[in-house]
PDB file with SEQRES, HELIX, SHEET and CRYST1 records, atoms N, CA, C and O in Angstrom:
SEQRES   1 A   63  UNK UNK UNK UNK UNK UNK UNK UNK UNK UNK UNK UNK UNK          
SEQRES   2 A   63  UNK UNK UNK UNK UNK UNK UNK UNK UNK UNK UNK UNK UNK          
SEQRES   3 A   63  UNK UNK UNK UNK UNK UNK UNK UNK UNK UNK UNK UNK UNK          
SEQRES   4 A   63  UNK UNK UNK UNK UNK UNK UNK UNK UNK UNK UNK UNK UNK          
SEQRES   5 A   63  UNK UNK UNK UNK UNK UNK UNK UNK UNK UNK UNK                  
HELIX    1 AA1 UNK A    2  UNK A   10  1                                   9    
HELIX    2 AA2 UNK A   15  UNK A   22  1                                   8    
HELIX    3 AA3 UNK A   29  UNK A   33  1                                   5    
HELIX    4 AA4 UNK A   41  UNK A   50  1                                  10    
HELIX    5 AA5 UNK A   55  UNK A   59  1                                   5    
CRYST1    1.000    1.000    1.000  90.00  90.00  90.00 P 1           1          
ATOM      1  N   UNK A   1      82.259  90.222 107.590  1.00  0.00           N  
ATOM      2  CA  UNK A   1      81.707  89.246 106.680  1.00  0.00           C  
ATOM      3  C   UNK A   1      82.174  87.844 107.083  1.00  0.00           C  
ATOM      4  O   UNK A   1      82.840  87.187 106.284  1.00  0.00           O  
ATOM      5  N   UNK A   2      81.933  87.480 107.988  1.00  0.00           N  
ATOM      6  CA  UNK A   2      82.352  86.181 108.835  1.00  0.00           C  
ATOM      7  C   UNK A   2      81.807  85.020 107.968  1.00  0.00           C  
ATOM      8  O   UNK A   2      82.312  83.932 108.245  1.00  0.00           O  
ATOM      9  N   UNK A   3      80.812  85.017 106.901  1.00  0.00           N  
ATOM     10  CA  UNK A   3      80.306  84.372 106.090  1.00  0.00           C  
ATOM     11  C   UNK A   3      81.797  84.246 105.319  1.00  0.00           C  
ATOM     12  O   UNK A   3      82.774  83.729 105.859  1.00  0.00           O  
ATOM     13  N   UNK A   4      81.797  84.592 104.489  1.00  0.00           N  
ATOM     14  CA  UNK A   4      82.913  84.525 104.049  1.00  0.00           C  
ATOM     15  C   UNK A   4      84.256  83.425 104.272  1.00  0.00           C  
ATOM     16  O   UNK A   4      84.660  82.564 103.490  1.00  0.00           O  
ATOM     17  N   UNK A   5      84.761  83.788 105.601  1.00  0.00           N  
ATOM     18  CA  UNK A   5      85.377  82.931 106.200  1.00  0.00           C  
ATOM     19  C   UNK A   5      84.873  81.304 106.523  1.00  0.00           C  
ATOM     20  O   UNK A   5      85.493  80.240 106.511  1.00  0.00           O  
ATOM     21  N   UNK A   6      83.466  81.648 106.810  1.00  0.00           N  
ATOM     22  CA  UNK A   6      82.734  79.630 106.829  1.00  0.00           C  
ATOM     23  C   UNK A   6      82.823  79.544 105.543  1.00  0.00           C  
ATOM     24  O   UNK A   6      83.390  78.517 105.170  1.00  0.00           O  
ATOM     25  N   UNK A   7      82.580  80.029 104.975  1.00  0.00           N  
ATOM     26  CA  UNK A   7      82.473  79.487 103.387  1.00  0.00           C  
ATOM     27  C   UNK A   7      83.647  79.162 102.692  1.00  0.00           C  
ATOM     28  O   UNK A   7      83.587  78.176 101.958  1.00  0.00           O  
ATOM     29  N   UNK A   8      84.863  79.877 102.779  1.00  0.00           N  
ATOM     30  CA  UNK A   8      86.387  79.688 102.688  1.00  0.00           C  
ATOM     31  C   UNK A   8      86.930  78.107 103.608  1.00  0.00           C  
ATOM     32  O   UNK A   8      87.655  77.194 103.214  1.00  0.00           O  
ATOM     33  N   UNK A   9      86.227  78.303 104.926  1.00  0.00           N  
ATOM     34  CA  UNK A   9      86.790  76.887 105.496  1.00  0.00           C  
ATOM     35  C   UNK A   9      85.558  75.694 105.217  1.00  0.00           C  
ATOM     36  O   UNK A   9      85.585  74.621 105.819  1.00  0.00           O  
ATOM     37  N   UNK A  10      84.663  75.984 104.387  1.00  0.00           N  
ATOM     38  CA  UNK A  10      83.803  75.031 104.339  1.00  0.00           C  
ATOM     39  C   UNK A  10      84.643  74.384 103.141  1.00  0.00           C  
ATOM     40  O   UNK A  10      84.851  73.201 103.414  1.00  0.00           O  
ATOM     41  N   UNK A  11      85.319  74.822 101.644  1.00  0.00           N  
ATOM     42  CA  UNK A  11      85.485  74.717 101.126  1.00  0.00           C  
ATOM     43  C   UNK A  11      87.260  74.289 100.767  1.00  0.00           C  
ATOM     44  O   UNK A  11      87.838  73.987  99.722  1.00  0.00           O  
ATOM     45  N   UNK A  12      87.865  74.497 102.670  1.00  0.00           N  
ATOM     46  CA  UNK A  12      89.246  73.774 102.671  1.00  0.00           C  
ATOM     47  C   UNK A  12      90.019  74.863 102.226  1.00  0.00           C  
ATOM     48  O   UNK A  12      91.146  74.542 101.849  1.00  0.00           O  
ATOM     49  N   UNK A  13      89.662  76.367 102.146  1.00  0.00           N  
ATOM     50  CA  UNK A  13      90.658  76.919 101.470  1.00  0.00           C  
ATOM     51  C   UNK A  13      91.193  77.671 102.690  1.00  0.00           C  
ATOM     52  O   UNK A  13      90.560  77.820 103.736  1.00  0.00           O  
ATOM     53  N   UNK A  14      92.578  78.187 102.415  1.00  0.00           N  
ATOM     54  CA  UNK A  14      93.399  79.158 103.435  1.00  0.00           C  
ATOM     55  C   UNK A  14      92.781  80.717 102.445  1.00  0.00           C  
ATOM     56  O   UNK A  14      92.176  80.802 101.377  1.00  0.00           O  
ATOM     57  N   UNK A  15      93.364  81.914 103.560  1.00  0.00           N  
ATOM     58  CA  UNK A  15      93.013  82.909 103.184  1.00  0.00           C  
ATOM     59  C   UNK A  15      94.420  83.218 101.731  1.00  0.00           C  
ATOM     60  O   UNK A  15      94.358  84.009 100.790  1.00  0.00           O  
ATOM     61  N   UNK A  16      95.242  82.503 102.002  1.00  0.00           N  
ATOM     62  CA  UNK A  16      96.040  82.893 101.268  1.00  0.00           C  
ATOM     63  C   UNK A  16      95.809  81.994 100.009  1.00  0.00           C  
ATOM     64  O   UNK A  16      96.357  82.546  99.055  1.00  0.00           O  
ATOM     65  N   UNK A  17      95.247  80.896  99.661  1.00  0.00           N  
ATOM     66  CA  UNK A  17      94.924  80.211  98.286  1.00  0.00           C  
ATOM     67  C   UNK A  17      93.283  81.140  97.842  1.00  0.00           C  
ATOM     68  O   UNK A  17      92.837  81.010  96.702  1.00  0.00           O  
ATOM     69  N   UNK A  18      92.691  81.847  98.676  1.00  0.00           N  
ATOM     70  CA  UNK A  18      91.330  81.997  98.084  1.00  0.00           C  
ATOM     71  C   UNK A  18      91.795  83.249  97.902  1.00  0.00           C  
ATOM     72  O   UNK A  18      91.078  83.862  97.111  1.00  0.00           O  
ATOM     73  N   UNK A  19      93.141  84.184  98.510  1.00  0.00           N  
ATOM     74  CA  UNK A  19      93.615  85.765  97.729  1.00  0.00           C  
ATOM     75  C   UNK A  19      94.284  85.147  96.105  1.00  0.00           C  
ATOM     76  O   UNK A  19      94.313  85.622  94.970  1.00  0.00           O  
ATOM     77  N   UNK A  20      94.516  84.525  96.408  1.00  0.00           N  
ATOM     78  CA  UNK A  20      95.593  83.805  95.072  1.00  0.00           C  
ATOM     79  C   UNK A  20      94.492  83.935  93.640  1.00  0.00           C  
ATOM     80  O   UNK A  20      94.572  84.711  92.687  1.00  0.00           O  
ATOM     81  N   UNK A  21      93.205  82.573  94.008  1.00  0.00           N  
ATOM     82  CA  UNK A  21      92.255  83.229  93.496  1.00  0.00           C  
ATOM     83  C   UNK A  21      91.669  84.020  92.671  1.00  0.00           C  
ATOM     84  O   UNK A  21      91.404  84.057  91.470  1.00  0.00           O  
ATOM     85  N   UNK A  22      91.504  84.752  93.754  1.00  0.00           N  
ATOM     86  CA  UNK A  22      91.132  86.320  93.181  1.00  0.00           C  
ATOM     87  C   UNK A  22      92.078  87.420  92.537  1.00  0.00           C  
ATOM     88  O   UNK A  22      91.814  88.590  92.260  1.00  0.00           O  
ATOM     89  N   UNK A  23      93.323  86.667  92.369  1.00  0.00           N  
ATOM     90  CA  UNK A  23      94.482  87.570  92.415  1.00  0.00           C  
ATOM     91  C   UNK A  23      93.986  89.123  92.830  1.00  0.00           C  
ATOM     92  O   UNK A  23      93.524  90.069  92.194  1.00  0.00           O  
ATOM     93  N   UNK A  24      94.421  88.813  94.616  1.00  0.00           N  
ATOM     94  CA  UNK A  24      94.571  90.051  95.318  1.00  0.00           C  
ATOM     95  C   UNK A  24      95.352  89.140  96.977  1.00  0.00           C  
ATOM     96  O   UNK A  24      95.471  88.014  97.460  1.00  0.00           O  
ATOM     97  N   UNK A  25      95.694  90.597  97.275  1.00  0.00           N  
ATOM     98  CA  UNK A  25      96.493  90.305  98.672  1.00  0.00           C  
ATOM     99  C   UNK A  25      95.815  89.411  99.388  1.00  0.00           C  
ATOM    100  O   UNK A  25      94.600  89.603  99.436  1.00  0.00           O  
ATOM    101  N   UNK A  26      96.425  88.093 100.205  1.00  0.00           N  
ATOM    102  CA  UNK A  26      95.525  87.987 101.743  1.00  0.00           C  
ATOM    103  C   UNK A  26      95.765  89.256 102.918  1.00  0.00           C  
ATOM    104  O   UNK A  26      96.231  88.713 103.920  1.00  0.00           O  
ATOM    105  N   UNK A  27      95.672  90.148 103.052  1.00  0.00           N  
ATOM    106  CA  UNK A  27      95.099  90.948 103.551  1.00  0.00           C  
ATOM    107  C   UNK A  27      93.858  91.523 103.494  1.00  0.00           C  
ATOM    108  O   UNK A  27      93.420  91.994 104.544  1.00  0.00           O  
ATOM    109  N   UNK A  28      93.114  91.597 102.380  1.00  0.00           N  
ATOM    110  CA  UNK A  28      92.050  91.987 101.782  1.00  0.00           C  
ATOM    111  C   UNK A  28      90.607  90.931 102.457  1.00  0.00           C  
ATOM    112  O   UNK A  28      89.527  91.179 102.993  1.00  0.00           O  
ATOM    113  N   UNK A  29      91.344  89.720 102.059  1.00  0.00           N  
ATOM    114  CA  UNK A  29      90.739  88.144 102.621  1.00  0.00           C  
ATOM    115  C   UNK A  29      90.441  88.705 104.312  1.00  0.00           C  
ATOM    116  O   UNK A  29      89.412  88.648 104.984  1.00  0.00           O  
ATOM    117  N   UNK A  30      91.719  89.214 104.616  1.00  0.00           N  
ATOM    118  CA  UNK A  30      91.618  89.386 106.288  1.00  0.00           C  
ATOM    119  C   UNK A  30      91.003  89.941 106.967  1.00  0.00           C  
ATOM    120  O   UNK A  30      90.597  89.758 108.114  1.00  0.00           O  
ATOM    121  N   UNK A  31      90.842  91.149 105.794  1.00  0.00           N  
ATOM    122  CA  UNK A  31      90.074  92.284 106.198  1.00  0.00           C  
ATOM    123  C   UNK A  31      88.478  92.059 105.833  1.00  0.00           C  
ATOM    124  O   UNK A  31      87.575  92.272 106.642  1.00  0.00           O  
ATOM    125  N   UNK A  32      88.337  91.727 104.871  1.00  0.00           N  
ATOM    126  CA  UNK A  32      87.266  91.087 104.958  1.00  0.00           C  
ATOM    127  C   UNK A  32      86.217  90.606 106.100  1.00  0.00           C  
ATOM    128  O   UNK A  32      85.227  91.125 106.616  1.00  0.00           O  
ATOM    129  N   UNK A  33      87.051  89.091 106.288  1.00  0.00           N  
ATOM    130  CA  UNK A  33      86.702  88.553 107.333  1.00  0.00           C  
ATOM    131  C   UNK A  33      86.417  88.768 108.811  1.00  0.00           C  
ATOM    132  O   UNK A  33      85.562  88.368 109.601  1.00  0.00           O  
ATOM    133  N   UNK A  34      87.617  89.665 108.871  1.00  0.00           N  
ATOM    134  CA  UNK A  34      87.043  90.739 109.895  1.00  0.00           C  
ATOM    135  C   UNK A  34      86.401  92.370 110.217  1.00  0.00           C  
ATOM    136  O   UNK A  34      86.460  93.279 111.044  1.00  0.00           O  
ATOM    137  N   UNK A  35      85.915  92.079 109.229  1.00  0.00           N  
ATOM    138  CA  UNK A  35      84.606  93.340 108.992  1.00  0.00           C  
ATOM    139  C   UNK A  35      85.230  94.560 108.936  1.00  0.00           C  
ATOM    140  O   UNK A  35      84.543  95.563 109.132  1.00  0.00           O  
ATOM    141  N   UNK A  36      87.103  94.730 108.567  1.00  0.00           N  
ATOM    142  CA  UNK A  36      87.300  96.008 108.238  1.00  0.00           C  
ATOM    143  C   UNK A  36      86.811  96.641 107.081  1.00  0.00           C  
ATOM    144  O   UNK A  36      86.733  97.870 107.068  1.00  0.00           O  
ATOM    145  N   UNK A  37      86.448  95.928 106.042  1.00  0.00           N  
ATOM    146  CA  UNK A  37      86.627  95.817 104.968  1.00  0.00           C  
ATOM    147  C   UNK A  37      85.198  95.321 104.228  1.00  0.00           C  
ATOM    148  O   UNK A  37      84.229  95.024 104.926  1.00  0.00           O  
ATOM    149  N   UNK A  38      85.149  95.261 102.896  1.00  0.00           N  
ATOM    150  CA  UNK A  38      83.876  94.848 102.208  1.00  0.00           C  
ATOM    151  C   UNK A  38      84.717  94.322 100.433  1.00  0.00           C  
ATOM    152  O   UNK A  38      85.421  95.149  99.853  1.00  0.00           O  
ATOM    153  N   UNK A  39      84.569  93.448 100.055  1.00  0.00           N  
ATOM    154  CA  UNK A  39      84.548  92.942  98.579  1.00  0.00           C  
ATOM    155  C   UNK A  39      84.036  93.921  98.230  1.00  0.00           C  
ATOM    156  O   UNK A  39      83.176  94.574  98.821  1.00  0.00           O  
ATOM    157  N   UNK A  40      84.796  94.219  96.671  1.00  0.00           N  
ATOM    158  CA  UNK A  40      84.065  94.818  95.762  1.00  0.00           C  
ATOM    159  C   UNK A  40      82.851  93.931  94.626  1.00  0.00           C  
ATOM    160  O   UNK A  40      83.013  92.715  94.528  1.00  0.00           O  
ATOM    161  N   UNK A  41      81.977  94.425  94.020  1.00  0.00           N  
ATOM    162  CA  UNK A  41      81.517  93.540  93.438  1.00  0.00           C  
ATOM    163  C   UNK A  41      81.686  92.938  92.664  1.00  0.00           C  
ATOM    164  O   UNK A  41      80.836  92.052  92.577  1.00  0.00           O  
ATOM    165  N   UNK A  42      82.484  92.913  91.877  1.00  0.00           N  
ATOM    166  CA  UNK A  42      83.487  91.965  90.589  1.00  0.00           C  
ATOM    167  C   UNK A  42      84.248  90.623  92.281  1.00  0.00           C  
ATOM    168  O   UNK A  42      84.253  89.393  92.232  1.00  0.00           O  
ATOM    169  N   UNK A  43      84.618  91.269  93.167  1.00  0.00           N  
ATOM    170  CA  UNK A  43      84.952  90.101  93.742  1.00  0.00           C  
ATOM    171  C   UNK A  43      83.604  89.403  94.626  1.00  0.00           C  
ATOM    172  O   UNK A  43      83.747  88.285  95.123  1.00  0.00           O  
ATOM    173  N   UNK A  44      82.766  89.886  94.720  1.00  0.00           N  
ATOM    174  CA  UNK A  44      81.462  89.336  95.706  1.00  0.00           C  
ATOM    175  C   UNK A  44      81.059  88.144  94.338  1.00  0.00           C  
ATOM    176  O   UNK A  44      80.569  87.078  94.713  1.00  0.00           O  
ATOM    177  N   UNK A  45      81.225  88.303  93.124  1.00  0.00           N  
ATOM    178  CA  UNK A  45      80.674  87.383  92.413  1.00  0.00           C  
ATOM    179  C   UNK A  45      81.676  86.149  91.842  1.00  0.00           C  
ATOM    180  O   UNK A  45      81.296  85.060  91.411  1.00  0.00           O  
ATOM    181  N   UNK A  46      82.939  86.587  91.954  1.00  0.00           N  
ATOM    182  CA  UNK A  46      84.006  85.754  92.033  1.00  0.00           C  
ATOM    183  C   UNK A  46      83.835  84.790  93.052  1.00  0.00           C  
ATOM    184  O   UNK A  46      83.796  83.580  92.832  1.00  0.00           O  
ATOM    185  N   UNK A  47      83.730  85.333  94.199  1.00  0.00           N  
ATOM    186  CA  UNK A  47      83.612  84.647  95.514  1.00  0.00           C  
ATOM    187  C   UNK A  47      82.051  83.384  95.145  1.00  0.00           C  
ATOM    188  O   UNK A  47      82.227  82.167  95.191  1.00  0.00           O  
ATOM    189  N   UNK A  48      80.928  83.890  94.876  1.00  0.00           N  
ATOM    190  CA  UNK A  48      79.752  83.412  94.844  1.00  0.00           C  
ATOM    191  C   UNK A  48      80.262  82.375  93.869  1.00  0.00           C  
ATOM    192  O   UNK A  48      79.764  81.271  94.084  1.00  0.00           O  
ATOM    193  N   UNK A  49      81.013  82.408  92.976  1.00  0.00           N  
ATOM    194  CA  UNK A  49      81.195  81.364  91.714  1.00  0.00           C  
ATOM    195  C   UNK A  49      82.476  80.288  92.242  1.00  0.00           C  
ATOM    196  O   UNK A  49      82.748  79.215  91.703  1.00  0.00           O  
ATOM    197  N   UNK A  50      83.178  80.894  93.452  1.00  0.00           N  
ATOM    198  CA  UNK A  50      84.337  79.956  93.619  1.00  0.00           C  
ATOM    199  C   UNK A  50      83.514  78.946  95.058  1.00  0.00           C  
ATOM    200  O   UNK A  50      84.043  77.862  95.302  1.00  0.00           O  
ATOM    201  N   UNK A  51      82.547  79.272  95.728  1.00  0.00           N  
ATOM    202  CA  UNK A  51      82.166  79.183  96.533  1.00  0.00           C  
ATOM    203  C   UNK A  51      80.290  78.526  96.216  1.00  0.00           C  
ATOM    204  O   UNK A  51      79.491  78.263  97.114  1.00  0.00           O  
ATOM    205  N   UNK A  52      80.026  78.410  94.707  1.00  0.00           N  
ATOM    206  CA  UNK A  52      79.066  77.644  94.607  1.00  0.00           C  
ATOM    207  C   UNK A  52      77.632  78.412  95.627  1.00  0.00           C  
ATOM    208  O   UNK A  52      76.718  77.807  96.186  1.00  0.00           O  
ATOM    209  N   UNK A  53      77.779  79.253  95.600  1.00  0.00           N  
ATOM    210  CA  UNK A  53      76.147  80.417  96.131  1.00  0.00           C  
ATOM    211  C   UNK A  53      76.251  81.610  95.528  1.00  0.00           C  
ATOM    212  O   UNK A  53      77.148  82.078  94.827  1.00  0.00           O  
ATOM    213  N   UNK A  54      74.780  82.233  96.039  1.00  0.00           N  
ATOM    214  CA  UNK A  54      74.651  83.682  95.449  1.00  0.00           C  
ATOM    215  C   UNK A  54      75.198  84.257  96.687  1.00  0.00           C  
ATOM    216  O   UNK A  54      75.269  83.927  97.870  1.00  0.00           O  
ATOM    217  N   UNK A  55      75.685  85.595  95.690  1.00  0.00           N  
ATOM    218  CA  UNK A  55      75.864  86.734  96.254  1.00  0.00           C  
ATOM    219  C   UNK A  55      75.519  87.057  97.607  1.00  0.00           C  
ATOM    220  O   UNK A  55      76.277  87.234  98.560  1.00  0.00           O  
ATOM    221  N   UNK A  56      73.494  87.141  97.528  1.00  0.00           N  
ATOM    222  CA  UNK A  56      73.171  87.160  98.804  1.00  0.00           C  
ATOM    223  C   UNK A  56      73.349  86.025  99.966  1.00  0.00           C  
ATOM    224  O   UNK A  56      73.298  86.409 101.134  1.00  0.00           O  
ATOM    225  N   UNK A  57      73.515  84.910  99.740  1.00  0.00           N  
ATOM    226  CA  UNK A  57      73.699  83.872 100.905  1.00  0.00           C  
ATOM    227  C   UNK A  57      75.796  84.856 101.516  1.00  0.00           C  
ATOM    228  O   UNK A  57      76.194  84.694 102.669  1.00  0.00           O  
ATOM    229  N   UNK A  58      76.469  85.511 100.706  1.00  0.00           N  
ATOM    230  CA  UNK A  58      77.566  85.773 101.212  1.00  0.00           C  
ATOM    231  C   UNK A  58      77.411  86.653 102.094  1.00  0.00           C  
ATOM    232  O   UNK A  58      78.110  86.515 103.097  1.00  0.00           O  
ATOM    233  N   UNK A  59      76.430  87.890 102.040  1.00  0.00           N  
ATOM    234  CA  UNK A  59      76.263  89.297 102.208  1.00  0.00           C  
ATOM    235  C   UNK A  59      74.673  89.291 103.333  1.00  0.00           C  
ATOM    236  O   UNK A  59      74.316  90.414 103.689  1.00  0.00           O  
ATOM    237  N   UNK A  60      74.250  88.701 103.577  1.00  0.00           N  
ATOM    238  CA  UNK A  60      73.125  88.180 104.323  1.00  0.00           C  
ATOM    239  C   UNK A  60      73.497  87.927 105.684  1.00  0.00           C  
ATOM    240  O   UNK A  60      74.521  87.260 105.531  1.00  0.00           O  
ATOM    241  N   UNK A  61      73.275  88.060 107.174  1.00  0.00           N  
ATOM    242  CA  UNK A  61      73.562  87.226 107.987  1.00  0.00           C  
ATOM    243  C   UNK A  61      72.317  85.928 108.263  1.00  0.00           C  
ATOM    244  O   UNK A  61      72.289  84.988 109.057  1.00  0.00           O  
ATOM    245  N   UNK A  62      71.690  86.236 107.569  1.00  0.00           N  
ATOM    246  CA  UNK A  62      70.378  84.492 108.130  1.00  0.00           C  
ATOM    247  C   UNK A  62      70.720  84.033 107.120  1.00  0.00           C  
ATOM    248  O   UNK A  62      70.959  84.694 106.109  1.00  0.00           O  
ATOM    249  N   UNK A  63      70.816  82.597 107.242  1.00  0.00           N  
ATOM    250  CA  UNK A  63      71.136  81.456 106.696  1.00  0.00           C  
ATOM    251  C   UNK A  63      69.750  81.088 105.443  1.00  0.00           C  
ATOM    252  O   UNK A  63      69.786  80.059 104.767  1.00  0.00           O  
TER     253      UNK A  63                                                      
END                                                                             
């Protein structure tokens, strides 16, 4: 979910202020970002609301 990550540095945040956040690990953030991993959906909409888009612009790869 490399989206994720532009959207985290579009927005100036470290992985460790946007786990804070969500209160959850930056590991999760990490994993994420590098496609071990997937948000659950209580956090895909957290994310969409801290990050000012929908859901799908996160979870989408075309712009």
């Amino acid at each position: 979910m490399n989206k994720i990550k532009e959207y985290r540095e579009r927005h100036g945040l470290t992985q460790e202020e946007l786990a804070r956040r969500l209160k959850i690990d930056r590991s999760s953030v990490a994993k994420w970002e590098s496609g071990c991993n997937t948000p659950r959906l209580a956090h895909l909409l957290e994310l969409a609301k801290i990050f000012r888009c929908s859901i799908d612009e996160l979870v989408n790869e075309k712009k």
